[in-house]
PAGURO-120877 format. One line per 8 residues: number of its first residue (from 1); for each residue x negated, y, z of C-alpha. Coordinates in steps of 0.05 Angstrom, whole numbers, plus 32768, in hexadecimal, padded with zeros to 4 digits. Example, Ala and Ser with C-alpha at 12.3 -4.5 7.8 and 13.67 -1.06 7.14 Angstrom:
BEGIN
1 = 7F0A:7FA6:809C | 7EEF:7FEB:808F
END
This chain:
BEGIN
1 = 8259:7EA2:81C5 | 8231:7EB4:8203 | 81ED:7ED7:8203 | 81BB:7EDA:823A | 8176:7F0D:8238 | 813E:7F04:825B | 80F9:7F32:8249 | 80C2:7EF9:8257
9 = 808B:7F26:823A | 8081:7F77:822A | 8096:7F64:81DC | 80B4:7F21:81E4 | 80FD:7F0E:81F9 | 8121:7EC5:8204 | 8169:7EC5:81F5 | 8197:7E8E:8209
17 = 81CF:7E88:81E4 | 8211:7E58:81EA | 823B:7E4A:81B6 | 8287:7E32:81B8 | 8294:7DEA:81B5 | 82BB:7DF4:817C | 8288:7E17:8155 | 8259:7DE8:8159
25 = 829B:7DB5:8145 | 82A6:7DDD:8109 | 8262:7DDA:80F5 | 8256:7D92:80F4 | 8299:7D8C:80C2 | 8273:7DB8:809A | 822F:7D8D:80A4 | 825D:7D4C:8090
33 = 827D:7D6F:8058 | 823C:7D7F:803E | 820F:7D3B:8047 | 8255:7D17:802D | 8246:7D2C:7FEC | 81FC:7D09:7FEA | 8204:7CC9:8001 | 821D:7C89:7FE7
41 = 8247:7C56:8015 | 825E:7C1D:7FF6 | 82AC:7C18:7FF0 | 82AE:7C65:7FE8 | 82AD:7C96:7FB2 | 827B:7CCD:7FBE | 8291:7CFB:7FF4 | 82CB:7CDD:7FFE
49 = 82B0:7CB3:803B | 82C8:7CC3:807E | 829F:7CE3:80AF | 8296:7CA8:80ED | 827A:7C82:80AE | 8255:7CB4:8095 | 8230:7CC0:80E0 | 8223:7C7B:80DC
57 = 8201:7C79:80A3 | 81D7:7CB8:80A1 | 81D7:7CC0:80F1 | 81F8:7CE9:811D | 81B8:7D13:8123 | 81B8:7D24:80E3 | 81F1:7D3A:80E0 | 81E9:7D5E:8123
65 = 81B1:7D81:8102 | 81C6:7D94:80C1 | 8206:7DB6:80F6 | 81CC:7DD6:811B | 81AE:7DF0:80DB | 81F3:7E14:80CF | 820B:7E34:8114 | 81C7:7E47:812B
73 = 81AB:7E80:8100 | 81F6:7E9F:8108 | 81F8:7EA0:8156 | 81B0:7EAF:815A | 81C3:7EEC:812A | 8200:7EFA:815A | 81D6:7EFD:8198 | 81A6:7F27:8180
81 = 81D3:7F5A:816B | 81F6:7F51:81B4 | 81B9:7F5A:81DB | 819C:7F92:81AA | 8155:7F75:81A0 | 8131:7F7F:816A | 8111:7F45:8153 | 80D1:7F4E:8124
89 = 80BD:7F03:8119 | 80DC:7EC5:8117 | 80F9:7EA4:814F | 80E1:7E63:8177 | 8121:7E3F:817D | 812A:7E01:81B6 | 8177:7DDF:81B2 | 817F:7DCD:81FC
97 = 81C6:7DAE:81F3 | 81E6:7D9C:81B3 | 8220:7D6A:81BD | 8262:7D5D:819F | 829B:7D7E:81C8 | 8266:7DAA:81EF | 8251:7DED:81F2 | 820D:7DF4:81C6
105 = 81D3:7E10:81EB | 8196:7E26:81C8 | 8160:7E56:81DC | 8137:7E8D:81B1 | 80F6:7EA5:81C3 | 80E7:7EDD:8195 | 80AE:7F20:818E | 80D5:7F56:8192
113 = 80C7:7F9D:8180 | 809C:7FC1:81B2 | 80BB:7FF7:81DD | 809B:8038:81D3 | 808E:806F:820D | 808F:80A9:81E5 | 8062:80ED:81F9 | 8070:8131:81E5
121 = 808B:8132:8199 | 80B5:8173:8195 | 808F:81B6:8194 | 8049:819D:8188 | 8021:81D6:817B | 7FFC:81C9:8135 | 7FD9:81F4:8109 | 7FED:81F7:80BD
129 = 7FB0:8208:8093 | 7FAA:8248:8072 | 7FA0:823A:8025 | 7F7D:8276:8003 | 7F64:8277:7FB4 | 7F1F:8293:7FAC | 7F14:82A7:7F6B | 7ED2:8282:7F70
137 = 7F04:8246:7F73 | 7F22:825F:7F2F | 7EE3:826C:7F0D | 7ED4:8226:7F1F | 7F14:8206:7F02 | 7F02:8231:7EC2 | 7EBB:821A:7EBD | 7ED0:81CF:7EC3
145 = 7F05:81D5:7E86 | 7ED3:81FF:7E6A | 7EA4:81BA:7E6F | 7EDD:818E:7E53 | 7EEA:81B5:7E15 | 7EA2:81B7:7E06 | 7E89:81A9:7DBD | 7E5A:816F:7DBD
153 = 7E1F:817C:7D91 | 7DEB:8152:7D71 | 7DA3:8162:7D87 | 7D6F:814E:7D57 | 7D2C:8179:7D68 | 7D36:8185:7DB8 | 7D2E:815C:7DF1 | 7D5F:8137:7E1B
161 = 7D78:816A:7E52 | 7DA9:8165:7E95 | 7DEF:816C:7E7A | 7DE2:814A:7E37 | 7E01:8107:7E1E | 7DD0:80D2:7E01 | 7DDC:8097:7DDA | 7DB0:806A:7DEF
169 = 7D9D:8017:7DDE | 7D75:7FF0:7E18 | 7D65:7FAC:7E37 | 7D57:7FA1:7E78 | 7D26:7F75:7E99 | 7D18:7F5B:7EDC | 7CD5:7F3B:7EF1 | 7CCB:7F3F:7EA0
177 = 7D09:7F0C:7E92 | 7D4B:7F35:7E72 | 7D7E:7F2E:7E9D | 7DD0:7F22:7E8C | 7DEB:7F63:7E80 | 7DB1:7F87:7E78 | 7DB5:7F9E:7E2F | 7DE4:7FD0:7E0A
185 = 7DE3:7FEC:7DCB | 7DF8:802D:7DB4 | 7E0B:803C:7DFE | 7E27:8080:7E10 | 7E07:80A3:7E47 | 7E17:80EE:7E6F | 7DD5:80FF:7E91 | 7DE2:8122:7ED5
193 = 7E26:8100:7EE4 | 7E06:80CC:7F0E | 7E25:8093:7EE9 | 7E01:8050:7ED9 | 7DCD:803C:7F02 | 7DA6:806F:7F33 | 7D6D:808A:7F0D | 7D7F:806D:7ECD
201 = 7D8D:80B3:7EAC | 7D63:80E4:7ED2 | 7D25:80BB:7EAB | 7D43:80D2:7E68 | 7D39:8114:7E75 | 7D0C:812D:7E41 | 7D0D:80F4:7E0F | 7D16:810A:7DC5
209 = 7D3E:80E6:7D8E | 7D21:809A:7D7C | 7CF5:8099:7DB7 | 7CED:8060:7DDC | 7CEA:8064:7E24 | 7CDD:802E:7E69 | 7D0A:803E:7E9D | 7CFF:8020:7EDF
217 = 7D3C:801D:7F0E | 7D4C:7FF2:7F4A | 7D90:7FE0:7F51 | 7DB8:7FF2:7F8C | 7DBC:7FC2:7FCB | 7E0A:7FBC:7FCC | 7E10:7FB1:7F7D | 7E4F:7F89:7F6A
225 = 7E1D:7F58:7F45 | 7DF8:7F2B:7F83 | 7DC9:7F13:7F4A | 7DAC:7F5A:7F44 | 7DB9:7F84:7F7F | 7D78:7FA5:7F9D | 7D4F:7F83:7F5F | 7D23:7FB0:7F40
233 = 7D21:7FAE:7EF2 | 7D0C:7FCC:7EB8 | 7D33:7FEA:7E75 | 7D18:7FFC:7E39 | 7D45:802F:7E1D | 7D42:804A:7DCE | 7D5F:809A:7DD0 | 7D87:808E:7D8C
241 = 7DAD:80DC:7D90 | 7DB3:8115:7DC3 | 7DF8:813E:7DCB | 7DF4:8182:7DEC | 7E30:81A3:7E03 | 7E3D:81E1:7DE6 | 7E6F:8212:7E12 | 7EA4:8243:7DF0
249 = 7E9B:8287:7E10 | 7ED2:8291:7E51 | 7F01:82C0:7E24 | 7F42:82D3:7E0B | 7F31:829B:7DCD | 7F1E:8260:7E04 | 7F67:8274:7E26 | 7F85:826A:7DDD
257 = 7F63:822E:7DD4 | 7F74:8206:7E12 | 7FAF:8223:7E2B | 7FF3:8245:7E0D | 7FDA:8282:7E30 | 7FC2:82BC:7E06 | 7F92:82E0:7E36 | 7F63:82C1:7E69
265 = 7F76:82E2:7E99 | 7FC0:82C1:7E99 | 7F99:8280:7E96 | 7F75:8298:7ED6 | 7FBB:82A9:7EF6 | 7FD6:8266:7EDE | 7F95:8242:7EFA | 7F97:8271:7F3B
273 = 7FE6:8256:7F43 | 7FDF:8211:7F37 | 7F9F:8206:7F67 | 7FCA:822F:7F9B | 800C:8203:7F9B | 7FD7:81BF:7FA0 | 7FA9:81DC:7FD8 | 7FF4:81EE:7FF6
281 = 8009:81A3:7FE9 | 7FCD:818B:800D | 7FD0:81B2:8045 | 8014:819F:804D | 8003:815A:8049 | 7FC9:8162:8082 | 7FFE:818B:80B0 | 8038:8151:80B0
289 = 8001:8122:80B6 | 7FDF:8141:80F4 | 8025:814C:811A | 8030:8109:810A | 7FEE:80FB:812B | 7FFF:812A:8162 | 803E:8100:8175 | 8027:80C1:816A
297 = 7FE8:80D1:819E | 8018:80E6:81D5 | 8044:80A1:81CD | 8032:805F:81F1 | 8041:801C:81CC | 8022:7FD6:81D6 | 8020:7FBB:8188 | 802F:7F77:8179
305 = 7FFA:7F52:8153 | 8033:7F39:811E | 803F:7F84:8108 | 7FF1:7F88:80FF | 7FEE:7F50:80DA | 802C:7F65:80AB | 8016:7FAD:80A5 | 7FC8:7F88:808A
313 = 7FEB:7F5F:805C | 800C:7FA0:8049 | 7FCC:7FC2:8036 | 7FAD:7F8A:801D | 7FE0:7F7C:7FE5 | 7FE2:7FCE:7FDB | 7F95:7FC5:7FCF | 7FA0:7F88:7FA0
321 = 7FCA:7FBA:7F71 | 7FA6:7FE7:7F6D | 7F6E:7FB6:7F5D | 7F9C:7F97:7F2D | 7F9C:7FDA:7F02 | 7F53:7FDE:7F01 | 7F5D:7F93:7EDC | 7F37:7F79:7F1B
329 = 7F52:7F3B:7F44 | 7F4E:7F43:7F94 | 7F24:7F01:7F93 | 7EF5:7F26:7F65 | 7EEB:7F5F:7F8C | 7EDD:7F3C:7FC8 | 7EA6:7F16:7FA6 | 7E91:7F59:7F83
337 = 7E9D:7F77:7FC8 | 7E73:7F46:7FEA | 7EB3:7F3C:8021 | 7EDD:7F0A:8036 | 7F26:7F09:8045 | 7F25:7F10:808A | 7EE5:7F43:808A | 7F15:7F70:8059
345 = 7F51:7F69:808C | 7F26:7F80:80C5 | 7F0A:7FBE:80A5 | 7F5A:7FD6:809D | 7F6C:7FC1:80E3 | 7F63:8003:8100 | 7F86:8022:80C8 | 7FC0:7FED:80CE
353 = 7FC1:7FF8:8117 | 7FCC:8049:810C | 8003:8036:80D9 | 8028:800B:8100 | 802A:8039:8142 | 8036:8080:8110 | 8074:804D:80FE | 808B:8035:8142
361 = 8087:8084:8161 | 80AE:8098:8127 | 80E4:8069:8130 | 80E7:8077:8171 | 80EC:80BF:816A | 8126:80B7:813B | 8149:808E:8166 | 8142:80B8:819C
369 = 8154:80F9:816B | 8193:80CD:814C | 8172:80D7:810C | 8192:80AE:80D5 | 8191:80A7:808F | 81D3:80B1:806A | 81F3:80A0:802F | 81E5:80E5:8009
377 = 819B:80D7:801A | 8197:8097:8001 | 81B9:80B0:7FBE | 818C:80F2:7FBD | 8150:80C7:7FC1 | 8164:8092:7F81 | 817B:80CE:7F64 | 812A:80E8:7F68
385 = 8116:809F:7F54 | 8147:809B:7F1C | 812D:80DB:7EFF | 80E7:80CC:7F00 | 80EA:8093:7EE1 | 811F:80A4:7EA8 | 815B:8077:7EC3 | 81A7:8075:7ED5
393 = 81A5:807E:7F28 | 81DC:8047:7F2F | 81AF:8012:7F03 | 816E:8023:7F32 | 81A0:8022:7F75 | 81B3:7FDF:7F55 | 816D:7FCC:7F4F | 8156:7FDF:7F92
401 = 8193:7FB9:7FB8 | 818B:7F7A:7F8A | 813E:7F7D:7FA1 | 8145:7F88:7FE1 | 8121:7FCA:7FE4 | 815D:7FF5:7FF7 | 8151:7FEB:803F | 8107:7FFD:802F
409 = 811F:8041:8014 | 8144:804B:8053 | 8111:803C:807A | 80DD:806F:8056 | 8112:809E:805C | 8125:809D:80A3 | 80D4:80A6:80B1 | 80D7:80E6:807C
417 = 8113:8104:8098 | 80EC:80FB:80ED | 80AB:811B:80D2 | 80D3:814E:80B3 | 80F8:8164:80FB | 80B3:8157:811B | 8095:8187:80EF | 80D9:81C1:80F1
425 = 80C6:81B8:813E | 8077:81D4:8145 | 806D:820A:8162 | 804F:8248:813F | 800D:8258:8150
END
C-alpha cells in the first residue's frame, strides 16, 4: 500500500492512498462469499453458486462495492498511521479507480487535529494563595451548627420575628381570579432565608397566631412559569403557628452534643483543621487552574469548529444530568428557562472554546515533555475507582474496557499527570 500527504488547509489533509491489486482481489472473494449466501439462482443451492453467475445476477458493482466496503476503512486506517495524522472527524472518501486486476486508488479528505505553537509553559511564575484561619472564620462555622441544632419552639403569645419558621395556609390571586398554584395549605415557611417569592415573608413579620393577613407580591420577570412572571398578585395567608429557634449556649455541653469531642475548644481545633485543609484544597484548585491558564495564554492554536461542536454536546449532556437528578428533563428546563437549543449552546461556546484549547496545549505539552501514561497508572487509578465505589479493581477494569471508557481514563490521566509537571515547574515567588 502506498500513501501520499498533502496539507490542503491549516487543519485539513488529503491522503491518496493505493492499494495492491491483490488486495482489492481478495476483497471481492470475500464480497462474493458474503452476497452468495443471500441470493437465490435457480439451479443452485444457496451459496453454492459460482461467482461469474453470481456478478451477473446481483452486478458486478455490487459486488465491487460491498469489496470497497471491506478494503477501504483498513487502508484508510493504514495510511493514517503511515503519514501520522490525526484525524478528528470522519473522512470524505472519493474511489478514483477501482478495477479488477488494478491497483485501487481512493482519496481521503479529512480535519485533522490542529497544530499548536506553544508559548512559554515551564517556569511560569504563579502565585499560590496563602490560606490563613481567622478565628472569626471558626466562630462562624460554630454559630451556623449552632443554627442547625437549634430547638424549634412553638410561639403562641408573640409575634412573628426574622429567623422564625411559620406555618402558614394562603391563596393567591391575580387581577382577583386564583391562579394555578397559588394555594397551599399547612405550608412551611423560614422568614429571612429569602425563599419563596420576594417579599412574600418579610410581610409576615409581626403577624400573631390565627391572623389573617394580604400579602401583595409581584412575581419575578424571569419566573420559570411564563403564565405569571412579572404579574402582580395577591395572597391571603392564615398564620396557623410560629416556631422560634432557641440556641444551646456555645459550651463544653453543645461540643458533647454535636460532636464526639468533650470540650469546645477541641471542637474549635477540629473546626479550625477541617476549614484549613478545604481553603488549602481550593487554593490548590485555583493555582493548577491559573498555570493552566498561564500556558494555555502563551500557546497559538486555530480550533476546528467540529471540536467546538463535540466539546458543546459535551456540556450539554453534563447539564442534562445533572438536570436529570433534580427530576427535571432538559426540554423542561429550556421551556422553564425560556431558551432554546441553540441559544443554550451559544452561552457555553466561550466556555467550550477555553476547554478545548486548555486540552489541545496540554496535549501538546505532553508530547513535547514525552509524558505518557503507563500501565501502573492506569491500575493506580481503577484501584482509586474500585475503592470508592466498594468493588473488585479487575471487575471495574473489566467494565471500563468493555465500555469503552479505558481510553477516557487515559486520556484524563495523561492531562493530570502535564498539569502536574506544569505545576512542579513554577517558579517561587
Amino acid at each position: 500500500m502506498k500513501s501520499k500527504l498533502e496539507k490542503i488547509e491549516k487543519n485539513r489533509a488529503l491522503m491518496e492512498v493505493e492499494v495492491e491489486p491483490e488486495e482489492l482481489d481478495k476483497a471481492l472473494w470475500q464480497a462474493y462469499r458474503k452476497v452468495v449466501k443471500k441470493v437465490n439462482i435457480p439451479g443452485f443451492r444457496k451459496g453454492k453458486a459460482p461467482r461469474r453467475l453470481v456478478e451477473n445476477y446481483v452486478g458486478k458493482e455490487t459486488l465491487l462495492q460491498e469489496a470497497l466496503e471491506i478494503v477501504i476503512p483498513q487502508a484508510y486506517t493504514e495510511a493514517v498511521n503511515e503519514t501520522q495524522i490525526e484525524p478528528i472527524d470522519y473522512p470524505r472518501l472519493e474511489v478514483v479507480q477501482a478495477e479488477e486486476g488494478k491497483p485501487l486508488i481512493f482519496k481521503a479528505e479529512v480535519d485533522v487535529k490542529p497544530e499548536v505553537r506553544l508559548g512559554q509553559y515551564k517556569g511560569l511564575e504563579v502565585e499560590k494563595e496563602e490560606v490563613k484561619i481567622e478565628e472569626e472564620d471558626v466562630q462562624r462555622y460554630l454559630e451556623n451548627m449552632q443554627q442547625r441544632y437549634a430547638k424549634l419552639v412553638s410561639v403562641n403569645d408573640g409575634a412573628v420575628e426574622e429567623g422564625d419558621v411559620v406555618t402558614i395556609d394562603f391563596e393567591g390571586f391575580i387581577e382577583g381570579k386564583p391562579f394555578e398554584g397559588g394555594q397551599g395549605e399547612d405550608f412551611t415557611l423560614e422568614i429571612g432565608t429569602g425563599f419563596f417569592i420576594p417579599g412574600f415573608a418579610e410581610q409576615l413579620v409581626g403577624a400573631k397566631v390565627d391572623e389573617e393577613r394580604e400579602i401583595n407580591v409581584t412575581f419575578p420577570s424571569d419566573h420559570p412559569n411564563k403564565d405569571l412572571a412579572g404579574k402582580e398578585a395577591v395572597f391571603k395567608v392564615l398564620v396557623k403557628e410560629i416556631k422560634r429557634k432557641e440556641l444551646s449556649p456555645l459550651d463544653d455541653e453543645f461540643a458533647k452534643d454535636v460532636s464526639e469531642f468533650e470540650t469546645l475548644e477541641e471542637l474549635k481545633n477540629d473546626i479550625r483543621n477541617k476549614l484549613k485543609a478545604t481553603a488549602e484544597q481550593r487554593a490548590e484548585e485555583e493555582f493548577r487552574r491559573r498555570v493552566v491558564e498561564k500556558a494555555v495564554e502563551a500557546a497559538e492554536v486555530e480550533i476546528p469548529e467540529i471540536l467546538i461542536k463535540r466539546q458543546l454536546e459535551s456540556i450539554i449532556q453534563e447539564i442534562e444530568r445533572n438536570l436529570k437528578y433534580q427530576g427535571l428533563t432538559l426540554d423542561k428546563y429550556l421551556e422553564m428557562s425560556n431558551l432554546t437549543l441553540e441559544k443554550l449552546q451559544e452561552k457555553y461556546r466561550d466556555q467550550a472554546v477555553k476547554r478545548v484549547k486548555s486540552d489541545l496545549v496540554l496535549e501538546a505539552i505532553a508530547k513535547a515533555e514525552k509524558i505518557e501514561v503507563t500501565e501502573e497508572d492506569v491500575d493506580e487509578a481503577v484501584t482509586r475507582l474500585a475503592e470508592s465505589y466498594k468493588q473488585d479493581p479487575k471487575a471495574v477494569k473489566a467494565t471500563l474496557a468493555a465500555q469503552d471508557n479505558l481510553q477516557d481514563l487515559k486520556y484524563n490521566l495523561l492531562l493530570k499527570k502535564t498539569v502536574d509537571f506544569l505545576v512542579n515547574s513554577v517558579k517561587s515567588a
